[in-house]
PyMOL Python script that loads the backbone (N, CA, C, O; Angstrom):
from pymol import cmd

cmd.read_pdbstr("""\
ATOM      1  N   UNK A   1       0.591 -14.241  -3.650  1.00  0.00           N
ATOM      2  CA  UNK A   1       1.752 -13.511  -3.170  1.00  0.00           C
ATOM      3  C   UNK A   1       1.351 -12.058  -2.947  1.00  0.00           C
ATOM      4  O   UNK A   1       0.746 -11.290  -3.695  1.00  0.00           O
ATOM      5  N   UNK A   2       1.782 -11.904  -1.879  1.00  0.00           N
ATOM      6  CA  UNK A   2       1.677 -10.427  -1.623  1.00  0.00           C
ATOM      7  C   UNK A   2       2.076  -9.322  -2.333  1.00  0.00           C
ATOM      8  O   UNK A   2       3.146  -9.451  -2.930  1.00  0.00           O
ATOM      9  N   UNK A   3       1.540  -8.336  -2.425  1.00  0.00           N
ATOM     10  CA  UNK A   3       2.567  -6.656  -3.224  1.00  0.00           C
ATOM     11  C   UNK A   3       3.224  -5.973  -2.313  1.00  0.00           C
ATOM     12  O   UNK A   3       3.335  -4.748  -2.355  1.00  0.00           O
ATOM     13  N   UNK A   4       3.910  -7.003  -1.053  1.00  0.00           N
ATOM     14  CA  UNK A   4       4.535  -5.616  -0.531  1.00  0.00           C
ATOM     15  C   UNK A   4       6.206  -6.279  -0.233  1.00  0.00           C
ATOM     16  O   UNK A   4       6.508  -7.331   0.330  1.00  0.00           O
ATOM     17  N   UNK A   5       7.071  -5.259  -0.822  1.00  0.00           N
ATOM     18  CA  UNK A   5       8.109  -5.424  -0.264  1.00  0.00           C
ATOM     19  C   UNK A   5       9.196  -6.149   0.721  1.00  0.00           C
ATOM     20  O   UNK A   5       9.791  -5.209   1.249  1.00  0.00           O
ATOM     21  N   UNK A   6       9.591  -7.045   1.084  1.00  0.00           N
ATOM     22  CA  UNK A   6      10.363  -7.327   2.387  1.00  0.00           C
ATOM     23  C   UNK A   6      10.972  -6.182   2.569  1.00  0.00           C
ATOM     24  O   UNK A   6      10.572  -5.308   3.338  1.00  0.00           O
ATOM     25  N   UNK A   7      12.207  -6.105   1.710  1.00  0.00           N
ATOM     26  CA  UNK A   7      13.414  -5.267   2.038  1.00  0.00           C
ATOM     27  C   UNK A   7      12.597  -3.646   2.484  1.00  0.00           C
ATOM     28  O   UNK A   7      12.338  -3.182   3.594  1.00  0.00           O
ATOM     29  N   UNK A   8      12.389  -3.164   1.270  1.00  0.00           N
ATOM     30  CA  UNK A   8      12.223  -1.505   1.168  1.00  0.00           C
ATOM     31  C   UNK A   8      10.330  -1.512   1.368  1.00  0.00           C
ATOM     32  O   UNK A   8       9.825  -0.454   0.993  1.00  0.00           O
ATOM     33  N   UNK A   9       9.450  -2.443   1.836  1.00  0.00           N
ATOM     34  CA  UNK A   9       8.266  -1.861   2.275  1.00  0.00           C
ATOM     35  C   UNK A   9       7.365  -1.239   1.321  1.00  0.00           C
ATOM     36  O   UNK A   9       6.403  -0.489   1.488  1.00  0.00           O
ATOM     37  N   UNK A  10       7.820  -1.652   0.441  1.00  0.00           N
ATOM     38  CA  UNK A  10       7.152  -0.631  -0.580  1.00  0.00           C
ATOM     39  C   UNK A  10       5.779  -1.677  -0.999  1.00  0.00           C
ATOM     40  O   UNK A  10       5.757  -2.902  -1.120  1.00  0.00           O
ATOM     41  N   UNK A  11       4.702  -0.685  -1.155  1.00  0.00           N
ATOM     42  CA  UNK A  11       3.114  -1.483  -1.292  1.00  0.00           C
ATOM     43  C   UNK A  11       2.483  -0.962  -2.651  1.00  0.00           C
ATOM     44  O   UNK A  11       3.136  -0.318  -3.472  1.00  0.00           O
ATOM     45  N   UNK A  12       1.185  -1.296  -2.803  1.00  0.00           N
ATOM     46  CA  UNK A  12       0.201  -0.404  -3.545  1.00  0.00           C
ATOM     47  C   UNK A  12       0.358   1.017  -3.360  1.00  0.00           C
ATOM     48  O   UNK A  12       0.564   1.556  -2.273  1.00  0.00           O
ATOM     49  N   UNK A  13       0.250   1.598  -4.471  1.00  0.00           N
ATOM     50  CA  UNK A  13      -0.704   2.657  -4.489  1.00  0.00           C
ATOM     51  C   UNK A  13      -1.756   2.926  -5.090  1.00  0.00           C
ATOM     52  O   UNK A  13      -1.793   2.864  -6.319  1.00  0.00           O
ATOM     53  N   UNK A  14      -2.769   3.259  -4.396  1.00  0.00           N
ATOM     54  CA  UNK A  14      -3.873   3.415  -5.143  1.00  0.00           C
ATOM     55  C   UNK A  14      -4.693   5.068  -5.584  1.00  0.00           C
ATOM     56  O   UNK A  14      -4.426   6.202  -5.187  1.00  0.00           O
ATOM     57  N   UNK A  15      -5.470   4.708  -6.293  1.00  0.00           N
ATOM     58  CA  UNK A  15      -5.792   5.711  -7.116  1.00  0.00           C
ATOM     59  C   UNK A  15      -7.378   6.244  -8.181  1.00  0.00           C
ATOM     60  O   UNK A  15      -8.250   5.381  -8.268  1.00  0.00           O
ATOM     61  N   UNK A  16      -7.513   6.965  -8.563  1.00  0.00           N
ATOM     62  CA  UNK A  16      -7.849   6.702  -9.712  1.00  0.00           C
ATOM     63  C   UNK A  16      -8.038   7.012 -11.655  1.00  0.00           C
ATOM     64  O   UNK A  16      -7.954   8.179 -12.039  1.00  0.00           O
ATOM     65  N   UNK A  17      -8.196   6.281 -12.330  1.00  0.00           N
ATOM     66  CA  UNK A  17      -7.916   6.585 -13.557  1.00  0.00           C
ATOM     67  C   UNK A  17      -8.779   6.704 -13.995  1.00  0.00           C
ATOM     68  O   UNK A  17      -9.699   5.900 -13.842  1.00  0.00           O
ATOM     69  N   UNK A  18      -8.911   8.439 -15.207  1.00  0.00           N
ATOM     70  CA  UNK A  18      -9.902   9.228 -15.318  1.00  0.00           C
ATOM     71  C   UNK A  18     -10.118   9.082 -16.850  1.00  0.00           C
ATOM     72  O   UNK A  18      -9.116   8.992 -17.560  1.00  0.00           O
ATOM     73  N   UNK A  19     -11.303   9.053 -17.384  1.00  0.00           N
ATOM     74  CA  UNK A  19     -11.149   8.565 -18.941  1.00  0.00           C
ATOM     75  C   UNK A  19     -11.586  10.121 -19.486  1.00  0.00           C
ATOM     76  O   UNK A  19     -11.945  11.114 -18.854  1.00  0.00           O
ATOM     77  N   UNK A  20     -11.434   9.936 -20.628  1.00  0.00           N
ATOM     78  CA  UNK A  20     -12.080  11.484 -21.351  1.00  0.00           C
ATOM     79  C   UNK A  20     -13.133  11.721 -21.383  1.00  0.00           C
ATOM     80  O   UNK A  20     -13.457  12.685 -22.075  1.00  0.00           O
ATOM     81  N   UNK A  21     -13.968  11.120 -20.804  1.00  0.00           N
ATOM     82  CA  UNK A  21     -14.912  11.644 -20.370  1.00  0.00           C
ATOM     83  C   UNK A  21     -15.048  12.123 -18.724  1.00  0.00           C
ATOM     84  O   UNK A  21     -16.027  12.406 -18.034  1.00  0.00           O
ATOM     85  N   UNK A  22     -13.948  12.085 -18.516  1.00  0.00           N
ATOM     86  CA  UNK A  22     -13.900  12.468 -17.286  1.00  0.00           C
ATOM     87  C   UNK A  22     -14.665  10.796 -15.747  1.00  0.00           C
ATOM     88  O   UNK A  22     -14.876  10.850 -14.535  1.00  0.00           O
ATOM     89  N   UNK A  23     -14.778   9.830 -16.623  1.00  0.00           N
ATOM     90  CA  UNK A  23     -15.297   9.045 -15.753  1.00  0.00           C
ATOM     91  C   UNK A  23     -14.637   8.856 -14.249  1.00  0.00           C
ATOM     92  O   UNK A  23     -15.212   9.770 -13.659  1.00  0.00           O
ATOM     93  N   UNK A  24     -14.187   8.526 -13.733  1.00  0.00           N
ATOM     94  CA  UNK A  24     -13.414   8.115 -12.275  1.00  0.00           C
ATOM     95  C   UNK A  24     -13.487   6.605 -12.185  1.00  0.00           C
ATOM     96  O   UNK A  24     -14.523   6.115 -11.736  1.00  0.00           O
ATOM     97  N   UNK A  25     -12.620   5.918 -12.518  1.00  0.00           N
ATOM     98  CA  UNK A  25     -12.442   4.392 -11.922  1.00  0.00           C
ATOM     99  C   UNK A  25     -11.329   4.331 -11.370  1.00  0.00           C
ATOM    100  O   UNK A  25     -10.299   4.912 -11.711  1.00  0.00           O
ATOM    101  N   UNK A  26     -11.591   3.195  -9.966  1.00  0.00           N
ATOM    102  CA  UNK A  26     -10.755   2.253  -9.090  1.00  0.00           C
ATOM    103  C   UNK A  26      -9.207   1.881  -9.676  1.00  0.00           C
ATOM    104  O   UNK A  26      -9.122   0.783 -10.227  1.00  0.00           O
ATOM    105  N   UNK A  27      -8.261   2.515  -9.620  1.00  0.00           N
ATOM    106  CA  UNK A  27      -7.241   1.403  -9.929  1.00  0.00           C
ATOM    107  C   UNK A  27      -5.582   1.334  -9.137  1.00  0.00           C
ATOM    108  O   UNK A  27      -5.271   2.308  -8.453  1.00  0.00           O
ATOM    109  N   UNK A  28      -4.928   0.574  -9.222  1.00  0.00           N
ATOM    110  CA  UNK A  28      -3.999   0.710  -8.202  1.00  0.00           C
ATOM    111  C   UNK A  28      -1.911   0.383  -8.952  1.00  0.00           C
ATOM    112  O   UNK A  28      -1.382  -0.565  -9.533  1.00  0.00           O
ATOM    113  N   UNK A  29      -1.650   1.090  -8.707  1.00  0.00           N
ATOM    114  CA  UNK A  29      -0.156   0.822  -9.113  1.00  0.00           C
ATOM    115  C   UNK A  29       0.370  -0.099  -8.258  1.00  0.00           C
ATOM    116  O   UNK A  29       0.543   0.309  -7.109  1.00  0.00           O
ATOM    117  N   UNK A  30       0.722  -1.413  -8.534  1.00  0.00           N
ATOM    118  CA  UNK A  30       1.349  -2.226  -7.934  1.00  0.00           C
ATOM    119  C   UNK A  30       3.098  -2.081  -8.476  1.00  0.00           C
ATOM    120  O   UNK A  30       3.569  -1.994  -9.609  1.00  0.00           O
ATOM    121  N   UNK A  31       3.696  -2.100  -7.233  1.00  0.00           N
ATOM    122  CA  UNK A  31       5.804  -2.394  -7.345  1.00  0.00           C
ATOM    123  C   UNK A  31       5.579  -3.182  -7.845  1.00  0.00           C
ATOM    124  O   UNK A  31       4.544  -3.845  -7.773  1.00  0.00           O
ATOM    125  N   UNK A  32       6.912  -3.416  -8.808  1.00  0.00           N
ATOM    126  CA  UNK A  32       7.268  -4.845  -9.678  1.00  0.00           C
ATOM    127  C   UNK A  32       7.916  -5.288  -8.610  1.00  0.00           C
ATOM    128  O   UNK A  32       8.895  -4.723  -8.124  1.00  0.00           O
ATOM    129  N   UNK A  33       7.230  -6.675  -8.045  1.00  0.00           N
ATOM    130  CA  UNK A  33       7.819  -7.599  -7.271  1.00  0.00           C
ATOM    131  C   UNK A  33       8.141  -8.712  -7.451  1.00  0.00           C
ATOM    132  O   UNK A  33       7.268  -9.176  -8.185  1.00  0.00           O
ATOM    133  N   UNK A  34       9.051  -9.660  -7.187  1.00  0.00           N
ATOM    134  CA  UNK A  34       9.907 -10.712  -7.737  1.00  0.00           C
ATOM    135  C   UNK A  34      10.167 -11.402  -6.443  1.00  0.00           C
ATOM    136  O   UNK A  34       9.957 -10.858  -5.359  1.00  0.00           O
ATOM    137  N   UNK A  35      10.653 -12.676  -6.584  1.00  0.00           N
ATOM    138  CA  UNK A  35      10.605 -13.892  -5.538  1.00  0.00           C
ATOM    139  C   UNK A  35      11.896 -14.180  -6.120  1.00  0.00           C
ATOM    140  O   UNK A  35      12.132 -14.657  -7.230  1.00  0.00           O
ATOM    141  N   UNK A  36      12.840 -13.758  -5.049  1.00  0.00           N
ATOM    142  CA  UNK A  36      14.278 -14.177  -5.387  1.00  0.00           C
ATOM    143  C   UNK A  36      15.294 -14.613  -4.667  1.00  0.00           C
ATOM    144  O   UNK A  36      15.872 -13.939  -3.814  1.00  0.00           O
ATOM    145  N   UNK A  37      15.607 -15.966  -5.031  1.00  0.00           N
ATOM    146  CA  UNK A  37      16.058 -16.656  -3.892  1.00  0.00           C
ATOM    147  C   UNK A  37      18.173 -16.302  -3.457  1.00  0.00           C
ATOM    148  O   UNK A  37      18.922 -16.244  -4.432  1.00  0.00           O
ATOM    149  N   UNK A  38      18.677 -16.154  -2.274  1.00  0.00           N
ATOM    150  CA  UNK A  38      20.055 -15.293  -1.954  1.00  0.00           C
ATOM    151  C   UNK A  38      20.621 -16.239  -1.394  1.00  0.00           C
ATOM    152  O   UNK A  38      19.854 -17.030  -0.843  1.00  0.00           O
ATOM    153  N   UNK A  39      22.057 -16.530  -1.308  1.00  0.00           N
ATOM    154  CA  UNK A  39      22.843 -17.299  -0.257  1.00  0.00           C
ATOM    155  C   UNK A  39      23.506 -16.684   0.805  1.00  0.00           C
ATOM    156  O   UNK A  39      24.531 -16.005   0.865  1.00  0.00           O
ATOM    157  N   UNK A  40      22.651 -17.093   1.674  1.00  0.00           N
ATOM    158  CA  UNK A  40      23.393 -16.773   2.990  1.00  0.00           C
ATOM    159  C   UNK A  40      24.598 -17.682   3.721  1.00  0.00           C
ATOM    160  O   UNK A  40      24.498 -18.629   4.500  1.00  0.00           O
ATOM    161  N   UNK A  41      25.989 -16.898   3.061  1.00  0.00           N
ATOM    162  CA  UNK A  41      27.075 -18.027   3.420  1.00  0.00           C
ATOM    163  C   UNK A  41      27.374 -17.850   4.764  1.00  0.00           C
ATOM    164  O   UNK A  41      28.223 -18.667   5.119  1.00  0.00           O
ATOM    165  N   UNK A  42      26.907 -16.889   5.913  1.00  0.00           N
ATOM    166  CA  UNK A  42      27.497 -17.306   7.561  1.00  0.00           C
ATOM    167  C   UNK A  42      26.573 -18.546   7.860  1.00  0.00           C
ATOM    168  O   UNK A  42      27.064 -19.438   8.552  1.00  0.00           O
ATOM    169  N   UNK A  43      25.249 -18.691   7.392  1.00  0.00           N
ATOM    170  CA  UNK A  43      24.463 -19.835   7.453  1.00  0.00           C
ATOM    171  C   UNK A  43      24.510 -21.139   6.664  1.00  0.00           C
ATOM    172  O   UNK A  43      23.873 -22.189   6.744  1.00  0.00           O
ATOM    173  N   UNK A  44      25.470 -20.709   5.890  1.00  0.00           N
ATOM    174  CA  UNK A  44      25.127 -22.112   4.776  1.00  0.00           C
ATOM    175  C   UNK A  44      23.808 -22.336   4.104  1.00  0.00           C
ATOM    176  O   UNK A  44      23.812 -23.384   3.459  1.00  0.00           O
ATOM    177  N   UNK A  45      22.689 -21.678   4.056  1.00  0.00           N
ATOM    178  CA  UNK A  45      21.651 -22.142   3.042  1.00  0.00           C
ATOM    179  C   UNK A  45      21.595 -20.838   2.213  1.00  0.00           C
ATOM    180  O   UNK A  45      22.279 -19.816   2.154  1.00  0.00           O
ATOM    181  N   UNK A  46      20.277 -21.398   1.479  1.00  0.00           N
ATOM    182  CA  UNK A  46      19.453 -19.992   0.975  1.00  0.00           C
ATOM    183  C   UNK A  46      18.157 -19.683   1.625  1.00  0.00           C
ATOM    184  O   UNK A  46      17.438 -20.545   2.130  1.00  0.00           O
ATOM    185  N   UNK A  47      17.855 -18.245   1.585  1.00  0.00           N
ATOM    186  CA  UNK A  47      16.598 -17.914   1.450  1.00  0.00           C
ATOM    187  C   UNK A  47      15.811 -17.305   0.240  1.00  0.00           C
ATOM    188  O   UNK A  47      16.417 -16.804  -0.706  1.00  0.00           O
ATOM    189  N   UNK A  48      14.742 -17.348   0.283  1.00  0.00           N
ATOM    190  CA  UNK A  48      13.713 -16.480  -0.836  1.00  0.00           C
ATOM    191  C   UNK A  48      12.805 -15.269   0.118  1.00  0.00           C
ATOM    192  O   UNK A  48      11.939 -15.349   0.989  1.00  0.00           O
ATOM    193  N   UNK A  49      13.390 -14.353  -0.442  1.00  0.00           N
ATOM    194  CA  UNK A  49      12.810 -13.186  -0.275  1.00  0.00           C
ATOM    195  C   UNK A  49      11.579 -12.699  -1.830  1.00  0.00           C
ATOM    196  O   UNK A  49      11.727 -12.915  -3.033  1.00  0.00           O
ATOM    197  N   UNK A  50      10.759 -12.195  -1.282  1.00  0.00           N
ATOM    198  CA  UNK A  50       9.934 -11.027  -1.981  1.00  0.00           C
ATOM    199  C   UNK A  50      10.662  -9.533  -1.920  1.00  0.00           C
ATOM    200  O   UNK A  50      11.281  -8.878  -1.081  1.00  0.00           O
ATOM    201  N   UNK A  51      10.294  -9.401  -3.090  1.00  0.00           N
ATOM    202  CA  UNK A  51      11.773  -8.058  -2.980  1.00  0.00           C
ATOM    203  C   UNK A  51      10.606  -7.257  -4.186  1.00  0.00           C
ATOM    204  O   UNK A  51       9.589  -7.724  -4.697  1.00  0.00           O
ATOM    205  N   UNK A  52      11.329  -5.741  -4.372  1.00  0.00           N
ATOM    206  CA  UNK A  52      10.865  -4.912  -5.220  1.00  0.00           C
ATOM    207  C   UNK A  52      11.985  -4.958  -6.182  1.00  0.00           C
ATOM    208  O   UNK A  52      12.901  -5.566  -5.627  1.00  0.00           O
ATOM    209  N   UNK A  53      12.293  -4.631  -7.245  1.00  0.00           N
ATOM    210  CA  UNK A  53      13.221  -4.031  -7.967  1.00  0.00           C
ATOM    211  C   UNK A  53      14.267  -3.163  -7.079  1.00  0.00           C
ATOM    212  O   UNK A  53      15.485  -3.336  -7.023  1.00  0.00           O
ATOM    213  N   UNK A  54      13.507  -2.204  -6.411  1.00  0.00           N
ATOM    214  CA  UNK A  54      14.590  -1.484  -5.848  1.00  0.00           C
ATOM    215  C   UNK A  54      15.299  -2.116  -4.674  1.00  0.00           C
ATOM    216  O   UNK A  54      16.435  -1.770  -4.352  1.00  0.00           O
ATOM    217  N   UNK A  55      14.621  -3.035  -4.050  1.00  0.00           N
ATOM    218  CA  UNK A  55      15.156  -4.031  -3.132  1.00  0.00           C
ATOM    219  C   UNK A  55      16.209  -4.428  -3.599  1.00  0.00           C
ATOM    220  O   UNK A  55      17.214  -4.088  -2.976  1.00  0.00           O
ATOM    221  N   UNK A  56      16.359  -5.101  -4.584  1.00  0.00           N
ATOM    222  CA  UNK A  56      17.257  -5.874  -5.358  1.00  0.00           C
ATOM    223  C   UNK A  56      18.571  -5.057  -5.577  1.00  0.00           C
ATOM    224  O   UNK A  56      19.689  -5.542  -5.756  1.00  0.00           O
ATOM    225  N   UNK A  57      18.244  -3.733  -5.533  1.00  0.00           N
ATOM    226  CA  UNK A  57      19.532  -2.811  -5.721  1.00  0.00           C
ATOM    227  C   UNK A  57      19.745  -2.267  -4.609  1.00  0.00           C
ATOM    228  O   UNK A  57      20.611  -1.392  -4.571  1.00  0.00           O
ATOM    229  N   UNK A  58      19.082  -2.595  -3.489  1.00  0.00           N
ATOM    230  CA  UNK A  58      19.449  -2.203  -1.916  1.00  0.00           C
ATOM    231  C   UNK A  58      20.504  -3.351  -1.809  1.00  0.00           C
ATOM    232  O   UNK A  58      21.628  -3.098  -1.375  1.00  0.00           O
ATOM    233  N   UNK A  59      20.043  -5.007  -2.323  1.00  0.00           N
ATOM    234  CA  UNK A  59      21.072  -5.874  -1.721  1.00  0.00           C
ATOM    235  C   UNK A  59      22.205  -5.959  -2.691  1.00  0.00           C
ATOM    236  O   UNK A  59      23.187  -6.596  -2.311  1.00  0.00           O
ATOM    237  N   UNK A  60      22.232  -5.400  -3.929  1.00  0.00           N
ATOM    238  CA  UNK A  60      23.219  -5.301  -4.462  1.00  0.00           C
ATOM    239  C   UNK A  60      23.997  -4.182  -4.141  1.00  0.00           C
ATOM    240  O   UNK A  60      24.804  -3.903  -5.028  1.00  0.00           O
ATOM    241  N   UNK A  61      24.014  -3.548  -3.290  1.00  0.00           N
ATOM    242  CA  UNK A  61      24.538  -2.502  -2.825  1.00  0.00           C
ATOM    243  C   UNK A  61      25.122  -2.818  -1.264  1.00  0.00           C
ATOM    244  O   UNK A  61      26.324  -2.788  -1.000  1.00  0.00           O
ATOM    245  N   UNK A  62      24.412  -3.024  -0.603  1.00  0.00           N
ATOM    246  CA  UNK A  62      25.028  -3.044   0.695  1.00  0.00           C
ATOM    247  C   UNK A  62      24.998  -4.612   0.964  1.00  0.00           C
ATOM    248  O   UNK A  62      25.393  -4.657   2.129  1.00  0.00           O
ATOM    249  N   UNK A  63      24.799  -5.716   0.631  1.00  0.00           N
ATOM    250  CA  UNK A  63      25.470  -6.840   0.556  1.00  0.00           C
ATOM    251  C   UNK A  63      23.992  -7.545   1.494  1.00  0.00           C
ATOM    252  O   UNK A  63      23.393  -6.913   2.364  1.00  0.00           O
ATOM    253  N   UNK A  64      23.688  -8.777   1.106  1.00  0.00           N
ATOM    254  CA  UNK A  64      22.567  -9.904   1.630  1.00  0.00           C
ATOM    255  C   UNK A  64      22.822  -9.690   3.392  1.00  0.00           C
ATOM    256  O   UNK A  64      21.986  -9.124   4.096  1.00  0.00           O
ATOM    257  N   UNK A  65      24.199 -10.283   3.956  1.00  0.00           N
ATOM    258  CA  UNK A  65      24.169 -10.290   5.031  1.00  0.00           C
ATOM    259  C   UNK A  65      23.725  -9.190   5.834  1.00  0.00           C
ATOM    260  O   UNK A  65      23.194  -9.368   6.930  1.00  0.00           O
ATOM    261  N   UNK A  66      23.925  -8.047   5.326  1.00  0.00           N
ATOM    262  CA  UNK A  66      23.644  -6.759   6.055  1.00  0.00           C
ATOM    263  C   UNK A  66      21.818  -6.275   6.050  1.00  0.00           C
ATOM    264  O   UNK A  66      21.325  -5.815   7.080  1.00  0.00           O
ATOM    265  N   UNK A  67      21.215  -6.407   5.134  1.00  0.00           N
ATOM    266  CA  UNK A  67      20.384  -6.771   4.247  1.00  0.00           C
ATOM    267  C   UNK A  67      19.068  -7.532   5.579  1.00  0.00           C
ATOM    268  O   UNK A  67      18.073  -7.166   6.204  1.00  0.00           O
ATOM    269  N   UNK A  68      19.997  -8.846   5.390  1.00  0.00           N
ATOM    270  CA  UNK A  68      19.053  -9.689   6.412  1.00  0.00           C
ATOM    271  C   UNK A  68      18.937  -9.511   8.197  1.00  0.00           C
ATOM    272  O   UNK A  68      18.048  -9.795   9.000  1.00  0.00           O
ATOM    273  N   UNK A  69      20.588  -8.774   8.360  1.00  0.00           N
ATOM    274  CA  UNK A  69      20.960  -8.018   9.857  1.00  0.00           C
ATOM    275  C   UNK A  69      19.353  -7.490   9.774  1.00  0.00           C
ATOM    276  O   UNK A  69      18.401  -8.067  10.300  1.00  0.00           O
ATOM    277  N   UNK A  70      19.310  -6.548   9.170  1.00  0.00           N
ATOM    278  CA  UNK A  70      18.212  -5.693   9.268  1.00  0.00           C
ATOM    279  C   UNK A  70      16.831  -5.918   9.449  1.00  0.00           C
ATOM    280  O   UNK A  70      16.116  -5.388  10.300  1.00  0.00           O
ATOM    281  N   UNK A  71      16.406  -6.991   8.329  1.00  0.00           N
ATOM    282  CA  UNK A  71      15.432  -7.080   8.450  1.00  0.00           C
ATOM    283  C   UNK A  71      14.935  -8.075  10.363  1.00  0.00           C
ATOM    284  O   UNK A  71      13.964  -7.993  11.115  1.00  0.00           O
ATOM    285  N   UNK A  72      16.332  -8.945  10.389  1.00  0.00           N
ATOM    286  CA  UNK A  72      15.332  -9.868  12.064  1.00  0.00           C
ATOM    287  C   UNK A  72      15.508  -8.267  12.761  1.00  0.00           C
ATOM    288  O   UNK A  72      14.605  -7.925  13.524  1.00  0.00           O
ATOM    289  N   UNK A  73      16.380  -7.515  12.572  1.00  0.00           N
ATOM    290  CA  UNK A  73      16.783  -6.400  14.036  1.00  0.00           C
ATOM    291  C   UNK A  73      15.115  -5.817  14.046  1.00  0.00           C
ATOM    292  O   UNK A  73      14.696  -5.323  15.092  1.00  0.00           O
ATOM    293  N   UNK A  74      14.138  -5.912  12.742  1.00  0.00           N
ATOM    294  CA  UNK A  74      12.701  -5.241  12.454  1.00  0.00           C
ATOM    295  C   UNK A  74      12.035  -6.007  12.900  1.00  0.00           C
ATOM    296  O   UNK A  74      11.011  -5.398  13.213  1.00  0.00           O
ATOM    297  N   UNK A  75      11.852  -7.875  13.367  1.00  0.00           N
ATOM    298  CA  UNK A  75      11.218  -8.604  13.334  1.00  0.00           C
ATOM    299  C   UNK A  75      10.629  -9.268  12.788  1.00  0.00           C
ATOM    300  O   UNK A  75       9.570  -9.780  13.152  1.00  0.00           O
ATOM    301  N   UNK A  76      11.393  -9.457  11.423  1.00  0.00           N
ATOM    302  CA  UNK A  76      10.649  -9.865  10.227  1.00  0.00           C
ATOM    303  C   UNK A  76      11.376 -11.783  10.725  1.00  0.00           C
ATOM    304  O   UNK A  76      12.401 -11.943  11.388  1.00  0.00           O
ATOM    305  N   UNK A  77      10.518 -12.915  10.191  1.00  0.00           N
ATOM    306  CA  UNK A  77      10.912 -14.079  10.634  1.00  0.00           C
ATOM    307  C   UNK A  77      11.667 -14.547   8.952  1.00  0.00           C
ATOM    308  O   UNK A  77      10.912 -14.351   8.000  1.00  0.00           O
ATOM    309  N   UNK A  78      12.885 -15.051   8.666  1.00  0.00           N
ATOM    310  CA  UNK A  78      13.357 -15.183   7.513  1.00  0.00           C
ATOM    311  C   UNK A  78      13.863 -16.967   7.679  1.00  0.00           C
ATOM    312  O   UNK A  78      14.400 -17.546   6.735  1.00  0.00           O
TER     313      UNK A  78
END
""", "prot")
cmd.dss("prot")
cmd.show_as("cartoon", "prot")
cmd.util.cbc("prot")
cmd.orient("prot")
């Protein structure tokens, strides 16, 4: 599964983490992402989206249908 967002796009960031000795290593902050499945009642089924946390409070906020308006109006295939 991927680290990136449907809703809000949100990806890696990467970086790196420095030890006391000053070393430099590779490492990357991944979004807490979740596979969470919504009912779409003008359609009658569900879908499963990949979502972030904050996704999750985008569709609890402005509602799935509006949500999914958005994402085909981007070209995303759902």
């Amino acid at each position: 599964m991927s680290a990136i967002c449907q809703v809000t796009g949100r990806k890696p960031g990467f970086g790196k983490s420095v030890s006391h000795s000053h070393k430099r290593t590779n490492r990357r902050w991944d979004p807490n992402i979740q596979r969470k499945t919504y009912y779409l009642p003008s359609e009658g089924r569900r879908i499963t989206l990949t979502v972030s946390t904050k996704g999750i409070k985008t569709i609890d906020r402005d509602g799935i249908e509006a949500v999914v308006t958005r994402l085909r109006a981007r070209g995303q295939k759902i």
